[in-house]
C-alpha positions in Angstrom: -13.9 -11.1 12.8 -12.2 -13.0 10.0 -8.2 -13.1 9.5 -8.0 -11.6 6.5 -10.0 -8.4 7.8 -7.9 -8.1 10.5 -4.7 -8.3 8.0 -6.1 -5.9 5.2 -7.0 -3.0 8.3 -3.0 -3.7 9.1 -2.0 -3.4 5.7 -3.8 -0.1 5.2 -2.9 1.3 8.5 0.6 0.7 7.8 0.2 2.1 4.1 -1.7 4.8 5.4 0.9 6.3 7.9 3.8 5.6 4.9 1.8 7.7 2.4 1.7 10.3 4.9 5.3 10.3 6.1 6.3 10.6 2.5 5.3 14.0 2.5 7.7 15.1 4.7 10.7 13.7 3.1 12.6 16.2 1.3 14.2 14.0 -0.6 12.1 13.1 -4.0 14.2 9.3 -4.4 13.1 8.4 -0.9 9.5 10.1 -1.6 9.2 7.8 -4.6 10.7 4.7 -2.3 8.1 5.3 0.5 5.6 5.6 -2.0 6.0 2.2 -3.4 5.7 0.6 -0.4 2.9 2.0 1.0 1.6 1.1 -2.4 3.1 -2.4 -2.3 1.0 -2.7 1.6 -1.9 -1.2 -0.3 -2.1 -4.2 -3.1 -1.5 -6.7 -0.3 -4.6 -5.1 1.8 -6.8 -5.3 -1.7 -5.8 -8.9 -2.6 -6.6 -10.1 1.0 -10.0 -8.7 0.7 -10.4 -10.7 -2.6 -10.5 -7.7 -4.9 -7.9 -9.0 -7.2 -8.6 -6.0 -10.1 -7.8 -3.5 -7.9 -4.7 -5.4 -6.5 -3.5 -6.2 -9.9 -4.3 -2.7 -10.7 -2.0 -1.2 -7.8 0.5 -3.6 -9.0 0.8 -2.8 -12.3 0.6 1.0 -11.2 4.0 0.2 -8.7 5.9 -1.3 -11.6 4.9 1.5 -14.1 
């Protein structure tokens, strides 16, 4: 298996359980901080896998 496989599963796995941890926050500023992480994790797992639109894409989507 190649590295950067192994790294982008990570990535999602750990964006994955954010995104769902988020939804049991009750607070909507820590909400909004979880989900930009899991967000920032998700970009990182896209650009690893060499689909830079759709990491740029998430990126532009965190900073909006």
């Amino acid at each position: 298996m190649d590295t950067n496989f192994i790294l982008t599963q990570i990535l999602g796995g750990f964006a994955l359980i954010l995104v769902c941890f988020s939804y049991f926050v009750k607070n909507k500023k820590y909400f909004l901080l979880i989900q930009v992480f899991a967000n920032i994790f998700y970009a990182g797992a896209f650009l690893f896998q060499n689909l830079f639109v759709a990491g740029f894409n998430t990126i532009v989507s965190i900073v909006r």
